[in-house]
DSSP file (Angstrom, degrees, kcal/mol; ACC not computed):
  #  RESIDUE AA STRUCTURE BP1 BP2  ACC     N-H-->O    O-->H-N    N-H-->O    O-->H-N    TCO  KAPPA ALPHA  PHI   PSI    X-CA   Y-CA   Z-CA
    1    1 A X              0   0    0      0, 0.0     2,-0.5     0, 0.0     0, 0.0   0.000 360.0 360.0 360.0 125.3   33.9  111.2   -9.6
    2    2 A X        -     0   0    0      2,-0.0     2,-0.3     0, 0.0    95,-0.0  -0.860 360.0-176.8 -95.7 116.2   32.6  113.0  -12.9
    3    3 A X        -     0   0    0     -2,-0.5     3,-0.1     0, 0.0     2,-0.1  -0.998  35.4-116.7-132.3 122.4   29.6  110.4  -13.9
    4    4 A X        -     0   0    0     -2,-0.3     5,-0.1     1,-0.1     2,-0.0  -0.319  48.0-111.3 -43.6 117.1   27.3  110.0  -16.6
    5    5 A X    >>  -     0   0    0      1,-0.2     4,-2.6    -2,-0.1     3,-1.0  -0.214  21.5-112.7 -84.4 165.3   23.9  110.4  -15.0
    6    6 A X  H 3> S+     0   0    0      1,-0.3     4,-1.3     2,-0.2     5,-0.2   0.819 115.2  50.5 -70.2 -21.3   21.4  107.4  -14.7
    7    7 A X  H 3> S+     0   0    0      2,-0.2     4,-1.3     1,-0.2    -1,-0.3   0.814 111.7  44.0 -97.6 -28.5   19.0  108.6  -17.0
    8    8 A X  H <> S+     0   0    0     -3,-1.0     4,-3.0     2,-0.2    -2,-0.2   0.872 114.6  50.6 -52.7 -46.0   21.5  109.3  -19.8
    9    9 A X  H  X S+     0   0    0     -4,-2.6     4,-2.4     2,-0.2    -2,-0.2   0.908 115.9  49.4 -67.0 -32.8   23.3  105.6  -18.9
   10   10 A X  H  X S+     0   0    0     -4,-1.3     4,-1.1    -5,-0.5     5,-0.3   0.990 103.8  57.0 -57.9 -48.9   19.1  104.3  -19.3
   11   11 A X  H >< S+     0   0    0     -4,-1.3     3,-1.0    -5,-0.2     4,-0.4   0.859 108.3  44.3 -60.1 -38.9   19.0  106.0  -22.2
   12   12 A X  H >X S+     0   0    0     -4,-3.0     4,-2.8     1,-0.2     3,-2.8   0.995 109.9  56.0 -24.8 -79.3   22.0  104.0  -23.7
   13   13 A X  H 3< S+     0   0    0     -4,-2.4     4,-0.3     1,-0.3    -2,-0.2   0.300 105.9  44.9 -43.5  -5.9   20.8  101.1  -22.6
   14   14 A X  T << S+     0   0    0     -4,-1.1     4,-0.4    -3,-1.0    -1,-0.3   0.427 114.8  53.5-122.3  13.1   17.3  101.3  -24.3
   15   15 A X  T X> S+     0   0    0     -3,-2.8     4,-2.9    -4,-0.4     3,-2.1   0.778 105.4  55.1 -66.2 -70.6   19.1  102.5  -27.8
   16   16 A X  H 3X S+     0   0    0     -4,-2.8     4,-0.9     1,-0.3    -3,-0.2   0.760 110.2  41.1 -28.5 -45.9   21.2   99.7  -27.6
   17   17 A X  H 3> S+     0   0    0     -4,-0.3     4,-1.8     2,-0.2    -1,-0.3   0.638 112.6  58.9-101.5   9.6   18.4   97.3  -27.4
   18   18 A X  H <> S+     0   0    0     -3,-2.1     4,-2.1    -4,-0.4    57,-0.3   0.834 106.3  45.3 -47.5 -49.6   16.5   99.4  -30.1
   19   19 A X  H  X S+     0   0    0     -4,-2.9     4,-1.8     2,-0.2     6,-0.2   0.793 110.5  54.9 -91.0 -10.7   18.9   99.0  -32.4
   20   20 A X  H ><>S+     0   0    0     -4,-0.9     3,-2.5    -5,-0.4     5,-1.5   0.992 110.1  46.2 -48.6 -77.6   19.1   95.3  -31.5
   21   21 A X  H ><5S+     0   0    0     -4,-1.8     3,-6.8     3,-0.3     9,-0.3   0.838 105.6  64.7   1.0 -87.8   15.4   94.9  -32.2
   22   22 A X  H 3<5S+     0   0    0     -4,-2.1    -1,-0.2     1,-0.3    -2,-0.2   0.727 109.8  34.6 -14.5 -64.5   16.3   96.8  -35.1
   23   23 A X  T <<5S-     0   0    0     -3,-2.5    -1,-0.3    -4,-1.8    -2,-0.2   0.187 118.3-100.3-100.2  39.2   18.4   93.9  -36.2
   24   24 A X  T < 5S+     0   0    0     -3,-6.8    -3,-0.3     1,-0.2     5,-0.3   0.515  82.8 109.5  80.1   7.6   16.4   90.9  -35.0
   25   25 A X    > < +     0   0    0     -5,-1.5     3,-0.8    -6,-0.2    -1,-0.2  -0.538  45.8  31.6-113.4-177.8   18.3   90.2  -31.9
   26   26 A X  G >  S-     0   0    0      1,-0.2     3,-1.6    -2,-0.1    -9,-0.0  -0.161 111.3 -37.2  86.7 171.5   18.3   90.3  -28.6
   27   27 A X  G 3  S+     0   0    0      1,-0.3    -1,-0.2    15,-0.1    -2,-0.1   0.358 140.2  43.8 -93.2   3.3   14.9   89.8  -26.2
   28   28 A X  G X  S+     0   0    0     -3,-0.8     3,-0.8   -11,-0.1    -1,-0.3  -0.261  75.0 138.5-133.7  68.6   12.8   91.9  -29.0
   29   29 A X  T <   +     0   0    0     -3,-1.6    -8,-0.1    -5,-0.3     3,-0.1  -0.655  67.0  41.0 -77.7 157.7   14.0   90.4  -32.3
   30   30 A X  T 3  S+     0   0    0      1,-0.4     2,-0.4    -9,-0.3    -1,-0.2   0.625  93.0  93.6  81.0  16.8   11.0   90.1  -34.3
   31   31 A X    <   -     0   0    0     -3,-0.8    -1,-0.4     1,-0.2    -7,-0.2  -0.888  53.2-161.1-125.1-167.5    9.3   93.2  -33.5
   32   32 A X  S    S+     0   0    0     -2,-0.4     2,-0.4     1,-0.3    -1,-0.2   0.543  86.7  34.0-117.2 -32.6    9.6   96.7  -35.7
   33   33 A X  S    S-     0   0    0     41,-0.1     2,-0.4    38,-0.1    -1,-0.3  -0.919  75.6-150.3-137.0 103.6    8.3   99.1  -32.8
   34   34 A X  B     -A   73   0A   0     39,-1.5    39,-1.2    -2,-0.4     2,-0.3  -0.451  14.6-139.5 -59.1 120.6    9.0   98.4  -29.2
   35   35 A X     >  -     0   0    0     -2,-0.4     4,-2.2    37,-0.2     5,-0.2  -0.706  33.1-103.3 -79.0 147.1    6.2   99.6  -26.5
   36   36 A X  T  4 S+     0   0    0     -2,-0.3    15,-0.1     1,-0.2    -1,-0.1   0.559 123.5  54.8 -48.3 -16.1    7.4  101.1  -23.5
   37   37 A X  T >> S+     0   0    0      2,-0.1     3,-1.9     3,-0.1     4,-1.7   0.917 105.8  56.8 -20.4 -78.8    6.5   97.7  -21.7
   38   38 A X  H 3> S+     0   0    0      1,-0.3     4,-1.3     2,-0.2    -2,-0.2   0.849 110.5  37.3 -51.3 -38.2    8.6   95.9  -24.1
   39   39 A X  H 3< S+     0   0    0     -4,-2.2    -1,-0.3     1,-0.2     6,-0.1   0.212 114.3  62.1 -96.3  43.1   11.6   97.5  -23.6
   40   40 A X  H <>>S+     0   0    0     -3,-1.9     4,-4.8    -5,-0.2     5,-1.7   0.692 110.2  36.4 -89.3 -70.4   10.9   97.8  -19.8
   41   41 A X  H  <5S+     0   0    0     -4,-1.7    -2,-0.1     1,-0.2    -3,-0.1   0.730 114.4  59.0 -60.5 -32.5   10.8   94.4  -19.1
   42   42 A X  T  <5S+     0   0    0     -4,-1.3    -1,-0.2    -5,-0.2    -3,-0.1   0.667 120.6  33.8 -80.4 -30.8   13.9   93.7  -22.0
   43   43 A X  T  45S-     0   0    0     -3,-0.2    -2,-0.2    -5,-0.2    -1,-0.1   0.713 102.0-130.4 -85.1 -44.8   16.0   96.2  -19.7
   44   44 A X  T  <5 +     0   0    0     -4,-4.8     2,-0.4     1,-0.3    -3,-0.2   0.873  60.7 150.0  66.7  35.3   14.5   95.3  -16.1
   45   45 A X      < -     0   0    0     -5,-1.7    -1,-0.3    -6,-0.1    -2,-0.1  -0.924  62.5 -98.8 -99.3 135.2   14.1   99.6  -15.9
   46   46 A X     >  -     0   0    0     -2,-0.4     4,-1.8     1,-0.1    -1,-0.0  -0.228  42.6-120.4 -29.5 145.7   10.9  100.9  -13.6
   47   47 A X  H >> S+     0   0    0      2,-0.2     4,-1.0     1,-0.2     3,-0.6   0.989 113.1  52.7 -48.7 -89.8    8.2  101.6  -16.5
   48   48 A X  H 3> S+     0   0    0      1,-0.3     4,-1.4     2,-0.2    -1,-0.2   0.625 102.8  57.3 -12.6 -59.1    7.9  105.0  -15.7
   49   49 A X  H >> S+     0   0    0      1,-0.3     4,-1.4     2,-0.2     3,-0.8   0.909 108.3  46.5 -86.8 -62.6   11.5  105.4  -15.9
   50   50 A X  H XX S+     0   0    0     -4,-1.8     4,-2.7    -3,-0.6     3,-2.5   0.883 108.3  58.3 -26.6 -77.4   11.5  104.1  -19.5
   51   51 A X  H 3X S+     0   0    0     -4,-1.0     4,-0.5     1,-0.3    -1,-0.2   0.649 106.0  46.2 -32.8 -39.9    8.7  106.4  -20.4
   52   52 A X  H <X S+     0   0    0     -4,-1.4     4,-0.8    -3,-0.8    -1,-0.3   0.716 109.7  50.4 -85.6 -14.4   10.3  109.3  -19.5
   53   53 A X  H <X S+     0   0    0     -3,-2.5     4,-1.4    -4,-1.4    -2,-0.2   0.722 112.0  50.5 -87.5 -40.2   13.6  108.6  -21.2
   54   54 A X  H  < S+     0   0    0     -4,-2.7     5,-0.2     1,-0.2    -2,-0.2   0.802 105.7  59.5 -74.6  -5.6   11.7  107.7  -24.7
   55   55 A X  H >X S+     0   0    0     -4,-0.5     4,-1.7    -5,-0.3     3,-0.9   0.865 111.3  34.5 -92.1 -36.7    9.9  110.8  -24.3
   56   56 A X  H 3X S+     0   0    0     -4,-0.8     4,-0.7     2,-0.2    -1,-0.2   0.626 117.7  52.9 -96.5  10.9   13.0  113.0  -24.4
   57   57 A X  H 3<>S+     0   0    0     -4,-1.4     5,-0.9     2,-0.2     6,-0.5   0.046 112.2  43.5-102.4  24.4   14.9  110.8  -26.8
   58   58 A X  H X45S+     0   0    0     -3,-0.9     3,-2.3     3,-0.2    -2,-0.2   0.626 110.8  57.7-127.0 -64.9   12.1  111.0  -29.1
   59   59 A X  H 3<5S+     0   0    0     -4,-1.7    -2,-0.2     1,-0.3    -3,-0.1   0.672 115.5  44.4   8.4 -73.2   11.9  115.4  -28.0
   60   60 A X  T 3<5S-     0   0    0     -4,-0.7    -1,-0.3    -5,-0.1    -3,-0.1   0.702 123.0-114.1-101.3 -34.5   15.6  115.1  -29.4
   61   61 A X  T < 5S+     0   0    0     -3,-2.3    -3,-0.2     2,-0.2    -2,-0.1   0.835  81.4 120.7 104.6  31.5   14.9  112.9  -32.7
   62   62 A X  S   <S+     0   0    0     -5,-0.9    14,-0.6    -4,-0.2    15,-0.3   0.465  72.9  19.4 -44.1 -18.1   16.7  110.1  -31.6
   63   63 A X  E    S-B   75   0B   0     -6,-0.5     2,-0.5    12,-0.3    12,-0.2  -0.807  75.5-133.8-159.5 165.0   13.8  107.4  -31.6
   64   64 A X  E     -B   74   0B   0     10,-1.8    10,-1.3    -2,-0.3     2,-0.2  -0.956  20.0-149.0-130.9 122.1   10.9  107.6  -33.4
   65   65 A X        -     0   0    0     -2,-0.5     2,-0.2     8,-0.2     8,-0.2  -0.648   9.8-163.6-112.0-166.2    7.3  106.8  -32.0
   66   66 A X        -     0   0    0      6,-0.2     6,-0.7    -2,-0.2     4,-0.0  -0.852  14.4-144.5-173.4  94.2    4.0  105.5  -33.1
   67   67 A X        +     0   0    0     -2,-0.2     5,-0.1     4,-0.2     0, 0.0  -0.043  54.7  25.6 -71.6 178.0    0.5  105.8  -31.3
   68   68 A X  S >  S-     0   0    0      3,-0.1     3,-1.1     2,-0.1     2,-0.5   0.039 102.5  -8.6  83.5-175.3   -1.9  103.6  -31.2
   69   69 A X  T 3  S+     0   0    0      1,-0.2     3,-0.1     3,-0.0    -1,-0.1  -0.444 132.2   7.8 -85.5 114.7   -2.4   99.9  -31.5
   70   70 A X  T 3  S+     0   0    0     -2,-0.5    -1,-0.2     1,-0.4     2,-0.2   0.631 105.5 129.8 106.0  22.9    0.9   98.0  -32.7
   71   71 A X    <   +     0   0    0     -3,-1.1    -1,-0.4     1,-0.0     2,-0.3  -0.609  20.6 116.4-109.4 175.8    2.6  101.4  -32.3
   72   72 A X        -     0   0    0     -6,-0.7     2,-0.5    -2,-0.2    -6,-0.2  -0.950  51.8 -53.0 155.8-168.2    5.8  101.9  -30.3
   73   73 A X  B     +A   34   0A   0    -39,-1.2   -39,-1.5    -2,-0.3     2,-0.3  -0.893  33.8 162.8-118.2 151.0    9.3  102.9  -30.7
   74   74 A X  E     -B   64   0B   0    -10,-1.3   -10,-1.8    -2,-0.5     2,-0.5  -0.771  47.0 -77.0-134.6-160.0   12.4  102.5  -32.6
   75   75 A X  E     -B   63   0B   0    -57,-0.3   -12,-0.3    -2,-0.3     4,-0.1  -0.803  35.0-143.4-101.5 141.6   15.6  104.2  -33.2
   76   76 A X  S    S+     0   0    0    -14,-0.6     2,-0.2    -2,-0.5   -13,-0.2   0.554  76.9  30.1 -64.1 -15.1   15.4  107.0  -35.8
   77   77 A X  S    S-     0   0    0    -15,-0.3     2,-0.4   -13,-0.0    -2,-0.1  -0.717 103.0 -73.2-141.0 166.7   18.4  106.6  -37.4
   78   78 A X    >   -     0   0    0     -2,-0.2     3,-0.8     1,-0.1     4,-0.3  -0.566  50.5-125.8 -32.1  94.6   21.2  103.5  -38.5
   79   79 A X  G >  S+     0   0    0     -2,-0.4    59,-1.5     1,-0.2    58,-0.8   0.803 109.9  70.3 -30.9 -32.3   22.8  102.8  -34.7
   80   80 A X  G 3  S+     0   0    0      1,-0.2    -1,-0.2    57,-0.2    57,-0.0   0.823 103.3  39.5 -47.1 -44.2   26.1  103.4  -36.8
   81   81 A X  G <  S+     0   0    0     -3,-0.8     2,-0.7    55,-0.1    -1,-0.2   0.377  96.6  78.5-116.2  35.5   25.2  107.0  -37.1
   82   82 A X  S <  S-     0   0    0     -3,-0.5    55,-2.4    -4,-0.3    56,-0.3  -0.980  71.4-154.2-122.7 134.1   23.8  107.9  -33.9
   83   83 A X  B  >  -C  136   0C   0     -2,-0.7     4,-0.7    53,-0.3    53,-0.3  -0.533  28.7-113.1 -97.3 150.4   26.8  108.5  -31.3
   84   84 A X  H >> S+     0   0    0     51,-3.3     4,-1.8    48,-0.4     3,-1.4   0.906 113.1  74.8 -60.5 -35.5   26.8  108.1  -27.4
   85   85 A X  H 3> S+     0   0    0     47,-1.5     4,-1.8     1,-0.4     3,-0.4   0.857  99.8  32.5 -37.9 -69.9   27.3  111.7  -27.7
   86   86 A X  H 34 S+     0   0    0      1,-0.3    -1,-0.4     2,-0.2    -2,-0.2   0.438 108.5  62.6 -90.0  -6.5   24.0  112.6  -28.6
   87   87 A X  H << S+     0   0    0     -3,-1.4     4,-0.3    -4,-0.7     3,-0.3   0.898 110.6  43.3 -73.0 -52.9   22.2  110.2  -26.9
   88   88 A X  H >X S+     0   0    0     -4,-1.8     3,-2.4    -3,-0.4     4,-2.0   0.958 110.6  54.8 -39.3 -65.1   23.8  111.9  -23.5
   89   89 A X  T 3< S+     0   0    0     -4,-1.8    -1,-0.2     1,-0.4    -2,-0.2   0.556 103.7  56.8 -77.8  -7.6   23.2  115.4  -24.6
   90   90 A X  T 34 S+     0   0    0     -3,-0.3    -1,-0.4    -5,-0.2    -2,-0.2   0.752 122.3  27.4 -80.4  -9.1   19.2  114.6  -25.3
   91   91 A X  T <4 S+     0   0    0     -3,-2.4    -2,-0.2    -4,-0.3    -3,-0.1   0.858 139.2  23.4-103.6 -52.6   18.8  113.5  -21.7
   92   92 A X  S  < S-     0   0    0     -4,-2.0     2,-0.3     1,-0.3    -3,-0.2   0.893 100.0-134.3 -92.9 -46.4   21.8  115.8  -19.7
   93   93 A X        +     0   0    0     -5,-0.3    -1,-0.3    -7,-0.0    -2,-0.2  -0.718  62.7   5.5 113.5 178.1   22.1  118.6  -22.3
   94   94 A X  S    S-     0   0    0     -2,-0.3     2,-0.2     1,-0.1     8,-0.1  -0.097  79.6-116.9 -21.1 125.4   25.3  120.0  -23.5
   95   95 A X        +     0   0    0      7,-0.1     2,-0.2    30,-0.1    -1,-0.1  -0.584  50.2 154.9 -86.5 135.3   28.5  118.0  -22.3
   96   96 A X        -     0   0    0     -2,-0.2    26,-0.1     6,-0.1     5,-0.0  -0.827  38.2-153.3-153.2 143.0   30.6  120.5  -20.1
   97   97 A X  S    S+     0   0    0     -2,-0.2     2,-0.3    24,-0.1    24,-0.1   0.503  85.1  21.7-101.5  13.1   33.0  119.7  -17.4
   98   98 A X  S  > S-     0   0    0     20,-0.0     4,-1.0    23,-0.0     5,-0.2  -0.986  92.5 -98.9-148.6 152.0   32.6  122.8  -15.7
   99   99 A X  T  4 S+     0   0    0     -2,-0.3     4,-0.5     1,-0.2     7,-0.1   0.800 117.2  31.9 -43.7 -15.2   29.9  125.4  -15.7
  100  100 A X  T  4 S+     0   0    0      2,-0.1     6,-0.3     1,-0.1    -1,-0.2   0.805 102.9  72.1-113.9 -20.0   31.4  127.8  -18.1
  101  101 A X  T  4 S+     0   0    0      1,-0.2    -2,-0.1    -3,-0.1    -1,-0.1   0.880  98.3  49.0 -91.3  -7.0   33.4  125.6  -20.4
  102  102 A X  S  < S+     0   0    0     -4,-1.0     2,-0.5     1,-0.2    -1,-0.2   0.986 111.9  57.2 -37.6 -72.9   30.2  124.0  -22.3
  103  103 A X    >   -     0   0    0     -4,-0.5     3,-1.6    -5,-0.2    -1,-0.2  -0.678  58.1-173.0-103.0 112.9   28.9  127.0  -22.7
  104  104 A X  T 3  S+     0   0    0     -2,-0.5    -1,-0.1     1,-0.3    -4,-0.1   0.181  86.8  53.1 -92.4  22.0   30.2  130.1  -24.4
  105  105 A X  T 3  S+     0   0    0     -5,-0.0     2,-1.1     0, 0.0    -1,-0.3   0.042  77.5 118.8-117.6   7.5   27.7  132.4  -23.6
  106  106 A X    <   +     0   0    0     -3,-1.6     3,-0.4    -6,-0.3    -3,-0.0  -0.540  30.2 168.0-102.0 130.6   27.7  131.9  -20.1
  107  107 A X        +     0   0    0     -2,-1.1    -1,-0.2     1,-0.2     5,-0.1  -0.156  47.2  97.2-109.6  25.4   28.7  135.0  -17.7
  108  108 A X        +     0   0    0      1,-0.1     2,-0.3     2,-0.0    -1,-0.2   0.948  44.7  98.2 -61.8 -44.7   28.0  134.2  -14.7
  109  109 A X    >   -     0   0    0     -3,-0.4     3,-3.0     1,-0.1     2,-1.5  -0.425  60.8-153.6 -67.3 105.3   30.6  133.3  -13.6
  110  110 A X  T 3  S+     0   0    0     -2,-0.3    -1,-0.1     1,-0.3    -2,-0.0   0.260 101.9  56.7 -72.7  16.0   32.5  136.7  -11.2
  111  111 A X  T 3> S+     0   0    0     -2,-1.5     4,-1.5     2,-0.1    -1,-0.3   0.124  77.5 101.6-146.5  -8.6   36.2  134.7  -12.1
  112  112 A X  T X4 S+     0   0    0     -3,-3.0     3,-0.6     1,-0.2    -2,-0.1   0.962  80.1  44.2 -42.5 -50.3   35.6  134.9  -16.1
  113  113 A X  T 34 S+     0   0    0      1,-0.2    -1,-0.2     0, 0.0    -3,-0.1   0.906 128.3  30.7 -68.6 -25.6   38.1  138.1  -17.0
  114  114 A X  T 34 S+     0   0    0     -3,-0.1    -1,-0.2     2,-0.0    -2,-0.2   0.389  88.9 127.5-125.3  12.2   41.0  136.7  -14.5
  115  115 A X    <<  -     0   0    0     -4,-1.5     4,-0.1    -3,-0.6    -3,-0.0  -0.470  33.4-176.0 -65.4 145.5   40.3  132.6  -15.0
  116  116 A X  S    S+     0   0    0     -2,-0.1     4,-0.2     2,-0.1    -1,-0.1   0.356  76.1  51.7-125.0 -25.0   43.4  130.9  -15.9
  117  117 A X  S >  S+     0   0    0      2,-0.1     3,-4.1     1,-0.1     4,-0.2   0.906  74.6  90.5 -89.7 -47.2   41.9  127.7  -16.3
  118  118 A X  T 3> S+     0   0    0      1,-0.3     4,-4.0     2,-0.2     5,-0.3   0.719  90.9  56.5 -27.9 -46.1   38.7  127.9  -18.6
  119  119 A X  H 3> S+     0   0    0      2,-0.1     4,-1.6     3,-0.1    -1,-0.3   0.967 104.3  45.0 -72.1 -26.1   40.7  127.2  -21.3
  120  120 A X  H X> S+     0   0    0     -3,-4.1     3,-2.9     2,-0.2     4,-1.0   0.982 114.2  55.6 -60.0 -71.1   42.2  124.0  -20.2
  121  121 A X  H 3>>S+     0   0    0      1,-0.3     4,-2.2     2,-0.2     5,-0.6   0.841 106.6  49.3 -11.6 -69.2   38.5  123.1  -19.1
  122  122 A X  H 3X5S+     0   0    0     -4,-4.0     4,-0.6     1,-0.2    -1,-0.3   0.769 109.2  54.8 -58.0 -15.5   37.4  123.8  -22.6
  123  123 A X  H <X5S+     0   0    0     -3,-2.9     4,-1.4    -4,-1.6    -2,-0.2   0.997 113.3  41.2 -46.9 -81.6   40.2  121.5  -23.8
  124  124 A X  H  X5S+     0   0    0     -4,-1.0     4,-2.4     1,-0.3    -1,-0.2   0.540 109.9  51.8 -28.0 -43.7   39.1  118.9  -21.9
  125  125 A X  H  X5S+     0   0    0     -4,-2.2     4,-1.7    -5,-0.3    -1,-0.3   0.739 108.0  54.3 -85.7 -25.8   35.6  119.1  -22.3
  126  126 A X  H  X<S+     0   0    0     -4,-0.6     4,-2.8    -5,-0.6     5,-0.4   0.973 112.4  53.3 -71.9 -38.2   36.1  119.1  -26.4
  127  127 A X  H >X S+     0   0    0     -4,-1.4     4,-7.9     1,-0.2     3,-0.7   0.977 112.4  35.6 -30.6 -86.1   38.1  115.9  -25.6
  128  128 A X  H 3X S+     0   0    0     -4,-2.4     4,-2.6     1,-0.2     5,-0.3   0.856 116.5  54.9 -44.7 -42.3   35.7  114.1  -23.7
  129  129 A X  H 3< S+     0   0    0     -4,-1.7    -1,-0.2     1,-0.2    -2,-0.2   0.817 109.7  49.3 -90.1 -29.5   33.0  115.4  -25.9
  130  130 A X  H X< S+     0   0    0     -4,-2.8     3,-0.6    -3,-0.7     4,-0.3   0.871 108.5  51.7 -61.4 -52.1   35.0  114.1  -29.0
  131  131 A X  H >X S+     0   0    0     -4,-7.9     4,-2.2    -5,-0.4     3,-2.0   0.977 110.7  51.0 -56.5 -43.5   35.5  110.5  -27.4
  132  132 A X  T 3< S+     0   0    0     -4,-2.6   -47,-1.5    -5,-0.3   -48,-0.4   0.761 107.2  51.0 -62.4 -14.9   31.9  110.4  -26.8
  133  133 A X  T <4 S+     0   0    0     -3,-0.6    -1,-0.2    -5,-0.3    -2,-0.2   0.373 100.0  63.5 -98.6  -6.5   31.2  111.3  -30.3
  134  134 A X  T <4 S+     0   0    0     -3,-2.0     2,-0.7    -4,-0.3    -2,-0.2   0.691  91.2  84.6 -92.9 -26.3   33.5  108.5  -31.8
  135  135 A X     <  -     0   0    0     -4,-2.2   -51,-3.3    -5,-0.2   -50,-0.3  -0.567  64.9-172.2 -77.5 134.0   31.2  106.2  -30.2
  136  136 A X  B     -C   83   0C   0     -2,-0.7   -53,-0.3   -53,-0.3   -56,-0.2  -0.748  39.2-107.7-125.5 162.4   28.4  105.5  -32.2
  137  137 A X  S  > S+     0   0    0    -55,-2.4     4,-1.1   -58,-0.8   -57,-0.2   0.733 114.3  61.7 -40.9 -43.5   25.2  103.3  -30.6
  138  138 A X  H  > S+     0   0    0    -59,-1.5     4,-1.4     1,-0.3    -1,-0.2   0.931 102.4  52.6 -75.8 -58.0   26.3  100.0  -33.1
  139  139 A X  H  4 S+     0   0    0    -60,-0.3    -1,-0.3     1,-0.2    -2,-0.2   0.740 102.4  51.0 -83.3  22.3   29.3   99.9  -31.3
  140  140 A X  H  4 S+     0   0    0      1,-0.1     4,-0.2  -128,-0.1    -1,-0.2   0.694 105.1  66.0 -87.5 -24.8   27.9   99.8  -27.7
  141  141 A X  H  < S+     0   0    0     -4,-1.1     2,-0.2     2,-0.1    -2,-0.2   0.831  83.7  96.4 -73.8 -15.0   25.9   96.9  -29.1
  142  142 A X  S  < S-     0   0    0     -4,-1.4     2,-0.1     1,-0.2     3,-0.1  -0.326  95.2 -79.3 -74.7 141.4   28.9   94.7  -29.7
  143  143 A X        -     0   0    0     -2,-0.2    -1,-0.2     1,-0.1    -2,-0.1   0.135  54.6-104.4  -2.0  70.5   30.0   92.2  -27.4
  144  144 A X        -     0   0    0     -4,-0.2     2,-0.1    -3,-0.1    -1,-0.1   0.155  42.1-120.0 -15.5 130.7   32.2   93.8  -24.1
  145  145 A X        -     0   0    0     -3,-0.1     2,-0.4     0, 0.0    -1,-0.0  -0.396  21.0-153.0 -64.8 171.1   35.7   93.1  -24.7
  146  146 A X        -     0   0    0     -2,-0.1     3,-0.1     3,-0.0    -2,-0.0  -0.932  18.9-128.8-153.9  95.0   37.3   91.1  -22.2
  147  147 A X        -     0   0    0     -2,-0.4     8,-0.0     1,-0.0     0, 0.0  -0.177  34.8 -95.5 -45.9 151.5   41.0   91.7  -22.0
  148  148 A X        -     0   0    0      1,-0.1     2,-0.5     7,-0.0    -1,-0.0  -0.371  31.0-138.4 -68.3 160.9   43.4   88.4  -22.2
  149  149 A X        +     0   0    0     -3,-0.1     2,-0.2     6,-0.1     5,-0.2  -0.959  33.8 157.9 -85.2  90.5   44.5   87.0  -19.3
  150  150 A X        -     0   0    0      3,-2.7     5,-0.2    -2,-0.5     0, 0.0  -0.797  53.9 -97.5-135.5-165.5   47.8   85.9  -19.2
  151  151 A X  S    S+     0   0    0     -2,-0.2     3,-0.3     1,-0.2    -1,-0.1   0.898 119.9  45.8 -43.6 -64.6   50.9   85.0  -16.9
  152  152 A X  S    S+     0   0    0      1,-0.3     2,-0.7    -3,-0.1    -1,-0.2   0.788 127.5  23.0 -56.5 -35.2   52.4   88.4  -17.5
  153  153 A X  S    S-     0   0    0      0, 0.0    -3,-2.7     0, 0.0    -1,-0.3  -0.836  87.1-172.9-139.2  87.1   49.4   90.6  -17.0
  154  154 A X        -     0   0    0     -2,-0.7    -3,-0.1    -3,-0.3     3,-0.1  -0.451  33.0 -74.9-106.9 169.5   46.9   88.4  -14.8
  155  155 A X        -     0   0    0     -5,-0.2    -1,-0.1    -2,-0.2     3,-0.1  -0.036  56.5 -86.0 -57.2 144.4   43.2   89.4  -13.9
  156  156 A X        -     0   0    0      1,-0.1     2,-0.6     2,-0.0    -1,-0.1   0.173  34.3-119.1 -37.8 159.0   42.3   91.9  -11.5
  157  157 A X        -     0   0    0      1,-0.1    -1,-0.1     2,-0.1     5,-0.1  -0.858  30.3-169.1-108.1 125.5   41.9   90.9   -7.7
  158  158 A X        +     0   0    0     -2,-0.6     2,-0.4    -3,-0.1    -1,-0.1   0.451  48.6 112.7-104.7  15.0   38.1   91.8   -7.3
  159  159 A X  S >  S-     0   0    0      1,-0.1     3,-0.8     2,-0.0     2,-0.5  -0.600  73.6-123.5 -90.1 136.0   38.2   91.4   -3.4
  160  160 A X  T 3  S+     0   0    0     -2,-0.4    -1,-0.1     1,-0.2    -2,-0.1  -0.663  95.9  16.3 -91.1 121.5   37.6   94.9   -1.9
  161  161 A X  T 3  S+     0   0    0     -2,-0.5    -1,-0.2     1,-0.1    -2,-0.0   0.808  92.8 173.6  78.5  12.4   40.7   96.1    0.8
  162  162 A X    <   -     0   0    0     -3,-0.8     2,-0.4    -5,-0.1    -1,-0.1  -0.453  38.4-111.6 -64.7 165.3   42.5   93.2   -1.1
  163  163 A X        -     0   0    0      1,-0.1    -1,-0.0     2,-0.0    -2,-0.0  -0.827  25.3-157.9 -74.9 118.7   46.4   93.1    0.1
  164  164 A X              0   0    0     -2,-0.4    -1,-0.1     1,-0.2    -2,-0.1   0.431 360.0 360.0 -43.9 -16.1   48.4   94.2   -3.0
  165  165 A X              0   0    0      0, 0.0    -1,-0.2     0, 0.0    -2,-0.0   0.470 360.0 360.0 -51.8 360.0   51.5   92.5   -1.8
């Protein structure tokens, strides 16, 4: 399973309620600069955990801090124009779905001259790396959709080992 690592998924998850903040909602409407407390406690992430994710999404220019008394963080930019994209790649680095097809300097690799695949990789990884980049921050913050329900097409069986029959 190819997965987004928890400290990139954190690092959504405290843009998202930055840019809520941002627009009054949400469990810190009313402030301008979230402390790493506030959004600790607004997340229900380990402190620590926080700290170290605002510290490399503020490294990357994604969130903006502020020492000192009444100081804190926000998001650096309009949630509109910051993408999931970039949120991952301050935390994980450069999206690649193999070692070599991220990176186009890299030689390590003893199977470069006679690889057959690397270009399909790099396909792929410009894919993914495009969908992630059509999402922008504002739209993680709306509401999960919830497909309809109907007769024809009825809700998932959530029972684990359920009978399909």
């Amino acid at each position: 399973m190819i997965i987004v690592s928890k400290l990139a998924d954190y690092a959504v998850v405290l843009a998202v309620q930055l840019g809520h903040m941002g627009q009054n909602l949400g469990p810190l409407a009313g402030l301008t600069q979230a402390s790493t407390a506030d959004l600790a406690e607004a997340t229900k992430l380990p402190g620590a955990t926080v700290a170290k994710v605002l510290k490399a999404l503020n490294r990357a220019g994604i969130v903006s801090a502020a020492r000192g008394a009444g100081g804190g963080y926000r998001l650096a930019r309009s949630p509109a124009d910051l993408t999931v994209a970039e949120v991952i790649a301050a935390i994980d680095g450069p999206l690649g779905m193999t070692e070599c097809a991220g990176d186009a300097d890299h030689d390590s690799c003893t199977h470069m001259s006679y690889c057959a695949t690397k270009p399909h990789w790099a396909r792929i990884t410009l894919a993914v790396q495009a969908a992630l980049g059509a999402v922008t921050v504002e739209d993680m913050m709306a509401p999960p959709f919830m497909p309809a329900v109907s007769a024809s097409r009825p809700a998932p069986s959530l029972a684990l080992g359920a009978d399909a029959s």
